[in-house]
DRENTI-568172 format. One record per residue (C-alpha): residue number from 1; residue in one letter; chain; y, x, z. Coordinates in nm, 4 decimals. Last residue first. Example, Ala and Ser with C-alpha at 12.3 -4.5 7.8 and 13.67 -1.06 7.14 Angstrom:
# residues 2
2, S, A, -0.1060, 1.3670, 0.7140
1, A, A, -0.4500, 1.2300, 0.7800
END
This chain:
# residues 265
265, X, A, -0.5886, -0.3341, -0.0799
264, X, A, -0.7900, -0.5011, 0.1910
263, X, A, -0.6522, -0.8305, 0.2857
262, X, A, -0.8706, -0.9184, 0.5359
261, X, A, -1.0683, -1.1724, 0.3736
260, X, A, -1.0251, -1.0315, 0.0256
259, X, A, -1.1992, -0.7362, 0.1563
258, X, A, -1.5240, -0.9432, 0.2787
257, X, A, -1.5028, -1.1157, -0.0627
256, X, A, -1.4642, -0.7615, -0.2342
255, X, A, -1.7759, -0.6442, -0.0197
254, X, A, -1.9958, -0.9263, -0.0874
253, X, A, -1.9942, -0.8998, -0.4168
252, X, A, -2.0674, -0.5378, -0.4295
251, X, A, -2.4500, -0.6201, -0.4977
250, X, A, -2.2460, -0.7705, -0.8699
249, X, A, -2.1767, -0.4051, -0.9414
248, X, A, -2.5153, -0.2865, -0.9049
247, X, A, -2.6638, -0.5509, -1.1595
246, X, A, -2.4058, -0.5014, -1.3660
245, X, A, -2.5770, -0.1385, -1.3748
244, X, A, -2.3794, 0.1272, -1.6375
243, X, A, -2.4128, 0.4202, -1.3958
242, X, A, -2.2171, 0.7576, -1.4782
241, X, A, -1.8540, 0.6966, -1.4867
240, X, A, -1.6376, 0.3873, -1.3659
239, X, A, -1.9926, 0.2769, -1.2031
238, X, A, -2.0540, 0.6198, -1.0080
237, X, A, -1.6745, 0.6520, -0.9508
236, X, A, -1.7020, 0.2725, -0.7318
235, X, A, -1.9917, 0.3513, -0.4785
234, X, A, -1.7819, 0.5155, -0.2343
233, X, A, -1.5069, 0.2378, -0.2856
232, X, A, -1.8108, 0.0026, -0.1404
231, X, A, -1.8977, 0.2364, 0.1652
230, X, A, -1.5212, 0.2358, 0.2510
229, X, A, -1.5020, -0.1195, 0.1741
228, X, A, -1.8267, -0.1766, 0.4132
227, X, A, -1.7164, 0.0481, 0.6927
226, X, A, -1.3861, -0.1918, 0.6899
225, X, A, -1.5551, -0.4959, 0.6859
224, X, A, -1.8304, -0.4672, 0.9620
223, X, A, -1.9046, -0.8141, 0.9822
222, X, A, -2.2870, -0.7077, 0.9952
221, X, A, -2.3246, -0.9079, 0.6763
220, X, A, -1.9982, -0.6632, 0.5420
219, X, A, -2.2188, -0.3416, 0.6638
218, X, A, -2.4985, -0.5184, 0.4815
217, X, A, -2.3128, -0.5328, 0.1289
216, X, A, -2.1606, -0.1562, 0.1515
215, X, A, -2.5088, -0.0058, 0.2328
214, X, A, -2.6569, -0.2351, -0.0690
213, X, A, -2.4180, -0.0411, -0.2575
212, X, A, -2.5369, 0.2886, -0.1754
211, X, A, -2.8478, 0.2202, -0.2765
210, X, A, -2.7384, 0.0323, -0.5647
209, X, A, -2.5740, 0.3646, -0.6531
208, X, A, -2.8155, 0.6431, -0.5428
207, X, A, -3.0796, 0.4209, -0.7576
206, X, A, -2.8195, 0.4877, -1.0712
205, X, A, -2.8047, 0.8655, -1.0242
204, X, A, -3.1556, 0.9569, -0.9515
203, X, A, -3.2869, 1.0029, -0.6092
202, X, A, -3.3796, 1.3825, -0.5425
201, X, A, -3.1409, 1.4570, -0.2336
200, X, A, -3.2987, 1.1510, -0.0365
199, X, A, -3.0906, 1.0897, 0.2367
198, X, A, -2.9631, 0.7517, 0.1090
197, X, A, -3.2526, 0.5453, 0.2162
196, X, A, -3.1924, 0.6338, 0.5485
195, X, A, -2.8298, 0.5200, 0.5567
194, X, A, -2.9957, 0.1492, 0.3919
193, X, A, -3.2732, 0.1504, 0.6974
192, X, A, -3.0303, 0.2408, 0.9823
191, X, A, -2.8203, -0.0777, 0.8682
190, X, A, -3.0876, -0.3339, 0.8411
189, X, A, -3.0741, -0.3724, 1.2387
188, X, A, -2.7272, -0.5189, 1.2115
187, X, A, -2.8635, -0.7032, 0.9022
186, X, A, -3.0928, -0.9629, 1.1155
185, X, A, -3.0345, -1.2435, 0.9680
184, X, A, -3.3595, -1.3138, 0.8248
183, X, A, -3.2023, -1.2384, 0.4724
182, X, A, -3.0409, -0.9181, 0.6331
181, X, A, -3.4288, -0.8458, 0.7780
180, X, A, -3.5492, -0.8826, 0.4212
179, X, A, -3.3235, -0.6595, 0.2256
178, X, A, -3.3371, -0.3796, 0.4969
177, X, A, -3.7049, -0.3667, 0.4320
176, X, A, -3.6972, -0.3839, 0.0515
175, X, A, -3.4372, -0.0564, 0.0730
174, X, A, -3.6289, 0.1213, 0.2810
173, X, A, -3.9341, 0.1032, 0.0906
172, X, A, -3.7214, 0.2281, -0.1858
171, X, A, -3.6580, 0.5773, 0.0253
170, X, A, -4.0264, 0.6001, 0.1239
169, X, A, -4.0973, 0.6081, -0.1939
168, X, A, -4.1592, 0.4128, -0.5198
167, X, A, -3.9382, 0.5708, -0.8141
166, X, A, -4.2656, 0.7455, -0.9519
165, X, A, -4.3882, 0.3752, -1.1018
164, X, A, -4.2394, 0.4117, -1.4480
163, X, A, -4.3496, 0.7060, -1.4652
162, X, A, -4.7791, 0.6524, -1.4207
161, X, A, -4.8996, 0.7674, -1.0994
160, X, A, -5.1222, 1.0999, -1.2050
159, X, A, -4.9704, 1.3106, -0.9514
158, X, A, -5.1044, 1.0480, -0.6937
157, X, A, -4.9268, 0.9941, -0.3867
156, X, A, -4.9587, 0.9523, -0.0162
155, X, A, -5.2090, 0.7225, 0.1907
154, X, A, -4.8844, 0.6802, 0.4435
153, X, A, -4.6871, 0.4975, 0.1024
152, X, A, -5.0090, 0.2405, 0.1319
151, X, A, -4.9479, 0.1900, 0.5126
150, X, A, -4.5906, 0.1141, 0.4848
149, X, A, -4.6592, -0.1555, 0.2131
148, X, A, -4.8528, -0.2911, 0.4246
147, X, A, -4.6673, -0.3809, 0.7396
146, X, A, -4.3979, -0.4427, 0.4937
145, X, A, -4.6239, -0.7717, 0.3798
144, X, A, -4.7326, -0.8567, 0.7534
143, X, A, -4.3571, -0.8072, 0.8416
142, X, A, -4.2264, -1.0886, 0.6088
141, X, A, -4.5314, -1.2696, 0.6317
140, X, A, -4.4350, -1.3344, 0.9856
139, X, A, -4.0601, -1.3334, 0.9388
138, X, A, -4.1120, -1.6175, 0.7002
137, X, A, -3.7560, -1.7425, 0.6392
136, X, A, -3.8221, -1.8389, 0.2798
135, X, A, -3.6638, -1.5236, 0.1375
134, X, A, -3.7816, -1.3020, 0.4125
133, X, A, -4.1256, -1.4098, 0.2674
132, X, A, -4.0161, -1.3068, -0.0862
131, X, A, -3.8630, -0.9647, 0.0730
130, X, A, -4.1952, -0.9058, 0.1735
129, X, A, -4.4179, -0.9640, -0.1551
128, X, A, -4.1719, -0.7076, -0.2786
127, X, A, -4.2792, -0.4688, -0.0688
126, X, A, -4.6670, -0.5452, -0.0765
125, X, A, -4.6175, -0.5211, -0.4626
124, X, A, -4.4486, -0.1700, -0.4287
123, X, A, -4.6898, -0.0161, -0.1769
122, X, A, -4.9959, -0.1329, -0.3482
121, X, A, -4.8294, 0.0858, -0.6461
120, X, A, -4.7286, 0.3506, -0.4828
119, X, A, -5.1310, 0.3927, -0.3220
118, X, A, -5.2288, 0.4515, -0.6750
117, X, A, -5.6250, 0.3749, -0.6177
116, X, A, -5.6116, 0.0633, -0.9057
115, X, A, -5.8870, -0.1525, -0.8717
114, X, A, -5.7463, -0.4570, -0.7063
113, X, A, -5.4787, -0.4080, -0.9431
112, X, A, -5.5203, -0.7180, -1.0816
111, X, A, -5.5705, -0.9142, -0.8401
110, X, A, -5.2335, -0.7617, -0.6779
109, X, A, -5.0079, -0.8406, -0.9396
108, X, A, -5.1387, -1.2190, -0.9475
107, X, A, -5.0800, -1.1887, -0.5764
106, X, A, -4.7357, -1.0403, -0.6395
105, X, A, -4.6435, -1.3099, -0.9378
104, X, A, -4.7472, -1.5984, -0.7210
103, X, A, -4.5162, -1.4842, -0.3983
102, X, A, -4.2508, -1.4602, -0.6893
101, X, A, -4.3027, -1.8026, -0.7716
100, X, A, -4.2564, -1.9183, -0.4201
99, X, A, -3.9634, -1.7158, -0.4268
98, X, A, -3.8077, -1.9262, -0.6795
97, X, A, -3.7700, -2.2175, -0.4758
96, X, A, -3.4923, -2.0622, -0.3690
95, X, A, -3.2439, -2.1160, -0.6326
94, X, A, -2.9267, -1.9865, -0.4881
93, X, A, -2.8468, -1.6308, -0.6959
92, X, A, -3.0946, -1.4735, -0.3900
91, X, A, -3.3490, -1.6978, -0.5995
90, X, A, -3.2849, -1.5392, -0.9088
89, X, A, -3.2755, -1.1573, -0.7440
88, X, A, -3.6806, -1.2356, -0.6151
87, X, A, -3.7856, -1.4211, -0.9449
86, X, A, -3.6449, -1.0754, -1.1416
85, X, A, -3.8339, -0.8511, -0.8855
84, X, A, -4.1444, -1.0825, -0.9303
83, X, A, -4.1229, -1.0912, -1.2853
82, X, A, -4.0685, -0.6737, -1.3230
81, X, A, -4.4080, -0.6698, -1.0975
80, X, A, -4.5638, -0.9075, -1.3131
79, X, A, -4.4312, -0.6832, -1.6039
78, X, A, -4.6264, -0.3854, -1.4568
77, X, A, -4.9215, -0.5329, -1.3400
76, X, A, -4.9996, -0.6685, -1.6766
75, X, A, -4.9322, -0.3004, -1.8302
74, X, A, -5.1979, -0.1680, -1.5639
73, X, A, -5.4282, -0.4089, -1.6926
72, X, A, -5.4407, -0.4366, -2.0392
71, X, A, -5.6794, -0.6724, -2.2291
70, X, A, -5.4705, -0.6028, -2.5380
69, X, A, -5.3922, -0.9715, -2.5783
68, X, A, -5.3020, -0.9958, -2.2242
67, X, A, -5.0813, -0.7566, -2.2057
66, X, A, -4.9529, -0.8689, -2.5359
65, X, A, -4.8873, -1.1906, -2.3299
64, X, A, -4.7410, -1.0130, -2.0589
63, X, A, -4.4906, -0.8465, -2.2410
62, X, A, -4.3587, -1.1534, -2.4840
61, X, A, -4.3274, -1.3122, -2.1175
60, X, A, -4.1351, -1.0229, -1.9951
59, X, A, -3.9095, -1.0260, -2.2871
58, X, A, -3.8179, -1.3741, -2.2769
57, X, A, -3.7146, -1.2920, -1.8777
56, X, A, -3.5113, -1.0421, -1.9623
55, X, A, -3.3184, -1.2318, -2.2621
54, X, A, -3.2506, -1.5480, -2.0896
53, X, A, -3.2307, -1.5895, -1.6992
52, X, A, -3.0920, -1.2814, -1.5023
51, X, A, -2.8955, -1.1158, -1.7683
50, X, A, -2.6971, -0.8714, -1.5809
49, X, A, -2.7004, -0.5551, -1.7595
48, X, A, -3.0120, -0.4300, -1.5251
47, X, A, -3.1906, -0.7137, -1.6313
46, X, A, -3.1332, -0.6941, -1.9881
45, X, A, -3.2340, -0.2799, -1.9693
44, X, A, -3.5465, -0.3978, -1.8166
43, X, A, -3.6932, -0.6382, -2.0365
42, X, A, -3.6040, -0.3617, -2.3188
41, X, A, -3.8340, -0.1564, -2.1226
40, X, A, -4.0606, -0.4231, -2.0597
39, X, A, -4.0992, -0.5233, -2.3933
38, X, A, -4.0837, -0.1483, -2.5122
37, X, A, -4.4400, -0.1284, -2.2889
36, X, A, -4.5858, -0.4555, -2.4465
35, X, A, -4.5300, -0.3318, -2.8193
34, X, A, -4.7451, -0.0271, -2.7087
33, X, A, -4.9639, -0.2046, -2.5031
32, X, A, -4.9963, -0.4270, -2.8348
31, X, A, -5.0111, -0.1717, -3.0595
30, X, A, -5.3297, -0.0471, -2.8725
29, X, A, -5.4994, -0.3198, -2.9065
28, X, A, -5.4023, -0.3524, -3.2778
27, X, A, -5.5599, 0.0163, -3.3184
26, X, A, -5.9293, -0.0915, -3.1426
25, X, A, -5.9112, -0.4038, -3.3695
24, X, A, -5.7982, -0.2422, -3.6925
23, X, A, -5.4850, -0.2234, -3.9104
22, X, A, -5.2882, -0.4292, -4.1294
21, X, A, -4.8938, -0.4139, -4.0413
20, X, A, -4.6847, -0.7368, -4.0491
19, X, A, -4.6621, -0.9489, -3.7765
18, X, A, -4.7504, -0.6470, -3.5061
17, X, A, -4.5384, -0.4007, -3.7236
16, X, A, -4.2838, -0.6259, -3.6632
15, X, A, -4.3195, -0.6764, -3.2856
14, X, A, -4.2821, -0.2823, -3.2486
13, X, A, -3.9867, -0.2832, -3.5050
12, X, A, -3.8318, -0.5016, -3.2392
11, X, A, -3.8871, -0.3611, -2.9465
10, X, A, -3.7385, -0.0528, -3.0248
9, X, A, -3.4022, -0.2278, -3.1993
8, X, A, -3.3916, -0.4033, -2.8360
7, X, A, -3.4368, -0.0668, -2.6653
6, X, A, -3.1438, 0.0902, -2.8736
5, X, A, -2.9201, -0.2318, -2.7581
4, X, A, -3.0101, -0.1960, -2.4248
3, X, A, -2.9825, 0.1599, -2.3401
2, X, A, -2.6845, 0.1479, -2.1190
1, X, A, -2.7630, -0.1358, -1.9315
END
Protein backbone atom coordinates (compact mmCIF):
# COMPACT_ATOMS: atom_id res chain seq x y z
CA UNK A 1 0.00 0.00 0.00
CA UNK A 2 2.89 1.90 0.46
CA UNK A 3 4.10 2.04 -3.04
CA UNK A 4 0.93 2.69 -4.76
CA UNK A 5 1.02 5.96 -5.93
CA UNK A 6 4.82 5.55 -7.37
CA UNK A 7 3.60 2.23 -9.05
CA UNK A 8 0.61 3.99 -10.59
CA UNK A 9 3.00 6.87 -12.09
CA UNK A 10 5.10 3.48 -13.31
CA UNK A 11 2.35 2.09 -14.99
CA UNK A 12 1.44 4.86 -16.52
CA UNK A 13 4.39 6.11 -18.52
CA UNK A 14 4.58 2.33 -19.49
CA UNK A 15 0.97 2.54 -21.15
CA UNK A 16 2.09 5.84 -22.73
CA UNK A 17 4.94 4.83 -24.41
CA UNK A 18 2.66 1.91 -25.66
CA UNK A 19 0.09 4.73 -27.29
CA UNK A 20 2.69 6.79 -28.29
CA UNK A 21 6.23 5.45 -28.96
CA UNK A 22 7.15 3.95 -32.60
CA UNK A 23 9.15 0.97 -32.38
CA UNK A 24 9.27 -2.59 -33.76
CA UNK A 25 7.37 -5.84 -33.42
CA UNK A 26 9.96 -7.91 -31.43
CA UNK A 27 10.48 -4.40 -29.12
CA UNK A 28 6.52 -3.74 -28.74
CA UNK A 29 6.35 -7.36 -27.44
CA UNK A 30 8.50 -6.76 -25.10
CA UNK A 31 6.94 -3.38 -23.94
CA UNK A 32 4.04 -5.08 -23.38
CA UNK A 33 5.45 -7.69 -20.70
CA UNK A 34 7.04 -4.82 -19.54
CA UNK A 35 3.85 -2.60 -19.32
CA UNK A 36 2.09 -5.95 -18.14
CA UNK A 37 4.58 -6.53 -15.18
CA UNK A 38 4.00 -2.67 -13.60
CA UNK A 39 0.23 -3.62 -14.20
CA UNK A 40 0.46 -6.19 -11.82
CA UNK A 41 2.61 -4.47 -9.57
CA UNK A 42 0.50 -1.49 -9.40
CA UNK A 43 -2.47 -4.24 -9.42
CA UNK A 44 -0.93 -5.29 -6.38
CA UNK A 45 -0.23 -2.31 -4.36
CA UNK A 46 -4.38 -1.46 -4.89
CA UNK A 47 -5.11 -4.72 -3.50
CA UNK A 48 -3.02 -4.67 -0.68
CA UNK A 49 -4.47 -0.94 0.17
CA UNK A 50 -7.84 -2.30 0.21
CA UNK A 51 -9.36 -1.80 -3.08
CA UNK A 52 -11.01 -5.06 -3.71
CA UNK A 53 -13.25 -4.12 -6.77
CA UNK A 54 -12.07 -1.03 -8.89
CA UNK A 55 -8.57 -0.08 -9.41
CA UNK A 56 -6.89 -3.70 -8.78
CA UNK A 57 -8.97 -5.47 -10.68
CA UNK A 58 -8.76 -2.74 -13.87
CA UNK A 59 -5.21 -3.28 -13.62
CA UNK A 60 -5.22 -6.96 -13.85
CA UNK A 61 -7.31 -6.95 -16.88
CA UNK A 62 -5.02 -4.15 -18.61
CA UNK A 63 -2.25 -6.99 -17.45
CA UNK A 64 -3.62 -9.86 -18.96
CA UNK A 65 -4.46 -8.40 -22.09
CA UNK A 66 -0.85 -7.16 -22.76
CA UNK A 67 -0.12 -10.65 -21.68
CA UNK A 68 -1.86 -11.67 -24.24
CA UNK A 69 -0.75 -9.26 -26.77
CA UNK A 70 2.88 -10.15 -26.08
CA UNK A 71 2.10 -13.86 -26.30
CA UNK A 72 3.44 -14.14 -22.70
CA UNK A 73 3.02 -16.94 -20.67
CA UNK A 74 4.55 -16.77 -17.45
CA UNK A 75 3.18 -13.04 -17.15
CA UNK A 76 -0.47 -14.57 -17.96
CA UNK A 77 0.00 -16.95 -15.15
CA UNK A 78 0.96 -14.36 -12.99
CA UNK A 79 -2.05 -11.96 -13.11
CA UNK A 80 -4.44 -15.04 -13.27
CA UNK A 81 -2.94 -16.01 -10.19
CA UNK A 82 -3.32 -12.23 -8.71
CA UNK A 83 -7.25 -12.72 -10.17
CA UNK A 84 -7.80 -15.78 -8.43
CA UNK A 85 -6.38 -14.46 -5.04
CA UNK A 86 -8.47 -11.21 -5.57
CA UNK A 87 -11.82 -13.53 -6.66
CA UNK A 88 -10.92 -15.71 -3.52
CA UNK A 89 -10.85 -12.38 -0.77
CA UNK A 90 -14.16 -10.96 -2.85
CA UNK A 91 -16.12 -13.83 -2.18
CA UNK A 92 -14.96 -14.19 1.62
CA UNK A 93 -16.44 -10.22 1.49
CA UNK A 94 -20.05 -12.28 0.91
CA UNK A 95 -20.29 -12.84 -2.76
CA UNK A 96 -19.71 -16.43 -3.17
CA UNK A 97 -20.36 -17.07 -6.40
CA UNK A 98 -17.10 -15.69 -6.92
CA UNK A 99 -15.22 -18.72 -6.18
CA UNK A 100 -16.50 -20.37 -9.07
CA UNK A 101 -14.61 -17.76 -10.97
CA UNK A 102 -11.62 -18.25 -9.11
CA UNK A 103 -11.80 -22.14 -9.73
CA UNK A 104 -11.75 -20.75 -13.62
CA UNK A 105 -8.82 -18.46 -13.10
CA UNK A 106 -6.60 -21.53 -11.44
CA UNK A 107 -7.35 -23.95 -14.28
CA UNK A 108 -6.80 -21.21 -16.81
CA UNK A 109 -3.50 -20.65 -14.61
CA UNK A 110 -2.73 -24.10 -14.77
CA UNK A 111 -3.11 -24.62 -18.76
CA UNK A 112 -0.89 -22.41 -19.07
CA UNK A 113 1.71 -23.41 -17.08
CA UNK A 114 1.40 -26.86 -18.09
CA UNK A 115 4.94 -26.38 -19.18
CA UNK A 116 6.44 -24.61 -16.54
CA UNK A 117 8.90 -27.15 -14.19
CA UNK A 118 8.83 -24.46 -11.13
CA UNK A 119 7.38 -26.81 -8.65
CA UNK A 120 6.36 -23.19 -6.44
CA UNK A 121 4.38 -22.34 -8.89
CA UNK A 122 2.10 -25.67 -9.27
CA UNK A 123 2.19 -25.39 -5.59
CA UNK A 124 0.65 -21.90 -5.47
CA UNK A 125 -2.25 -22.47 -8.03
CA UNK A 126 -3.10 -25.93 -6.44
CA UNK A 127 -3.27 -23.83 -3.09
CA UNK A 128 -5.40 -21.42 -4.07
CA UNK A 129 -7.52 -23.75 -6.12
CA UNK A 130 -8.10 -25.22 -2.43
CA UNK A 131 -9.23 -22.50 -0.50
CA UNK A 132 -11.84 -21.95 -3.58
CA UNK A 133 -13.25 -25.45 -2.87
CA UNK A 134 -13.28 -24.74 0.95
CA UNK A 135 -15.14 -21.74 -0.24
CA UNK A 136 -18.06 -23.71 -1.67
CA UNK A 137 -17.98 -26.33 1.06
CA UNK A 138 -16.09 -28.88 -1.07
CA UNK A 139 -13.95 -30.64 1.45
CA UNK A 140 -13.20 -33.14 -1.28
CA UNK A 141 -11.68 -30.79 -3.73
CA UNK A 142 -10.61 -28.93 -0.90
CA UNK A 143 -8.07 -31.67 0.13
CA UNK A 144 -7.51 -33.05 -3.46
CA UNK A 145 -6.24 -29.38 -4.34
CA UNK A 146 -3.83 -29.14 -0.96
CA UNK A 147 -3.09 -32.71 -1.61
CA UNK A 148 -1.21 -31.19 -4.49
CA UNK A 149 0.05 -28.39 -3.68
CA UNK A 150 1.95 -30.32 -0.89
CA UNK A 151 3.43 -32.59 -3.35
CA UNK A 152 4.78 -29.81 -5.71
CA UNK A 153 6.56 -27.83 -2.56
CA UNK A 154 8.10 -31.81 -1.77
CA UNK A 155 9.73 -31.57 -5.56
CA UNK A 156 11.74 -28.52 -4.00
CA UNK A 157 12.78 -25.30 -5.59
CA UNK A 158 14.28 -23.79 -8.48
CA UNK A 159 16.97 -20.98 -8.01
CA UNK A 160 15.79 -19.68 -11.19
CA UNK A 161 11.91 -19.20 -9.84
CA UNK A 162 11.15 -15.83 -10.94
CA UNK A 163 10.77 -13.06 -7.61
CA UNK A 164 7.67 -12.49 -7.52
CA UNK A 165 7.00 -16.17 -6.96
CA UNK A 166 9.97 -16.83 -4.10
CA UNK A 167 7.30 -16.06 -1.28
CA UNK A 168 5.73 -19.69 -1.94
CA UNK A 169 6.83 -22.09 0.87
CA UNK A 170 5.99 -24.31 3.10
CA UNK A 171 5.12 -21.41 5.43
CA UNK A 172 2.33 -19.92 2.77
CA UNK A 173 1.10 -23.36 2.18
CA UNK A 174 0.21 -23.21 5.67
CA UNK A 175 -1.53 -20.36 5.56
CA UNK A 176 -4.02 -21.56 2.41
CA UNK A 177 -4.56 -24.74 4.43
CA UNK A 178 -5.65 -23.20 7.65
CA UNK A 179 -7.84 -20.80 5.49
CA UNK A 180 -9.83 -23.62 4.08
CA UNK A 181 -10.43 -25.89 7.04
CA UNK A 182 -11.73 -22.49 9.13
CA UNK A 183 -14.11 -21.98 6.05
CA UNK A 184 -15.15 -25.75 6.46
CA UNK A 185 -15.49 -25.11 10.01
CA UNK A 186 -12.96 -26.74 11.16
CA UNK A 187 -10.59 -23.77 12.61
CA UNK A 188 -9.74 -25.60 15.88
CA UNK A 189 -7.60 -27.83 13.71
CA UNK A 190 -6.44 -24.64 11.60
CA UNK A 191 -4.66 -23.43 14.62
CA UNK A 192 -1.35 -25.65 14.51
CA UNK A 193 -1.12 -24.65 10.80
CA UNK A 194 -1.18 -20.56 11.37
CA UNK A 195 1.67 -21.09 14.66
CA UNK A 196 3.60 -23.11 12.07
CA UNK A 197 3.52 -20.68 9.57
CA UNK A 198 5.04 -18.22 11.90
CA UNK A 199 8.31 -20.10 12.57
CA UNK A 200 9.89 -19.04 9.65
CA UNK A 201 12.83 -16.61 10.75
CA UNK A 202 13.25 -15.39 7.00
CA UNK A 203 9.54 -14.20 6.25
CA UNK A 204 9.46 -10.63 5.34
CA UNK A 205 7.92 -8.02 7.46
CA UNK A 206 4.44 -7.60 5.98
CA UNK A 207 3.80 -11.64 5.39
CA UNK A 208 4.91 -11.98 9.28
CA UNK A 209 1.91 -9.63 9.79
CA UNK A 210 -1.06 -11.18 7.97
CA UNK A 211 0.43 -14.23 9.19
CA UNK A 212 0.19 -13.33 12.40
CA UNK A 213 -3.08 -11.89 11.93
CA UNK A 214 -4.74 -14.73 10.46
CA UNK A 215 -3.47 -16.45 13.92
CA UNK A 216 -5.54 -13.77 15.81
CA UNK A 217 -8.75 -14.33 13.36
CA UNK A 218 -8.86 -18.29 13.81
CA UNK A 219 -8.16 -18.27 17.52
CA UNK A 220 -11.50 -15.92 17.67
CA UNK A 221 -13.35 -18.80 15.08
CA UNK A 222 -12.13 -21.28 17.66
CA UNK A 223 -13.99 -18.98 20.31
CA UNK A 224 -10.81 -18.50 21.82
CA UNK A 225 -11.19 -14.66 22.45
CA UNK A 226 -8.68 -13.83 24.71
CA UNK A 227 -5.64 -15.79 22.81
CA UNK A 228 -7.00 -14.04 19.79
CA UNK A 229 -6.74 -10.25 21.26
CA UNK A 230 -3.45 -11.10 22.57
CA UNK A 231 -2.42 -12.52 19.13
CA UNK A 232 -4.27 -9.44 17.50
CA UNK A 233 -2.44 -6.59 19.83
CA UNK A 234 0.74 -8.65 18.74
CA UNK A 235 0.12 -7.77 15.29
CA UNK A 236 -0.81 -4.02 16.01
CA UNK A 237 3.17 -2.18 16.18
CA UNK A 238 3.84 -3.84 12.77
CA UNK A 239 0.79 -1.78 11.21
CA UNK A 240 1.35 1.53 13.48
CA UNK A 241 5.03 1.22 12.04
CA UNK A 242 6.42 -0.92 9.39
CA UNK A 243 3.49 -2.61 7.27
CA UNK A 244 1.08 -0.34 5.38
CA UNK A 245 -1.51 -3.54 4.43
CA UNK A 246 -5.38 -2.54 4.76
CA UNK A 247 -5.66 -5.68 3.67
CA UNK A 248 -3.96 -7.02 6.98
CA UNK A 249 -5.80 -4.77 9.12
CA UNK A 250 -9.26 -5.65 7.87
CA UNK A 251 -8.07 -9.91 8.68
CA UNK A 252 -8.29 -8.34 12.32
CA UNK A 253 -11.94 -7.92 11.90
CA UNK A 254 -12.82 -10.64 13.56
CA UNK A 255 -10.75 -10.04 16.50
CA UNK A 256 -12.17 -6.48 17.49
CA UNK A 257 -15.79 -8.00 17.04
CA UNK A 258 -14.75 -10.99 19.20
CA UNK A 259 -13.28 -8.21 21.74
CA UNK A 260 -16.25 -6.06 21.55
CA UNK A 261 -18.16 -9.13 22.65
CA UNK A 262 -16.50 -9.43 25.83
CA UNK A 263 -15.68 -6.16 26.49
CA UNK A 264 -12.04 -6.25 25.87
CA UNK A 265 -10.39 -2.93 26.52
Amino acid sequence: AGVLKQSLRAWHRARRMLEEGSYSDQTGRGLMSAAGDLAIRAGWASYDSGDQRGLARQLYTEALLLAGHASDDALAVHVLENMTLQSLNLARAGRPGLAREAIKFSERAAELAGRDPAPRLHALIAAREAVAYSLLGDSRGFRSAMGRAWRELERGSGDDDPLWLRFMGVAEARTHEARGLVLLGEAEAAVGLCQGSLQDPGLPPRNRAFYHAQLASTLAACGDVSGAVSEGLAVLPALEHQVASLRTLRELSPVRSAAGQIGAE
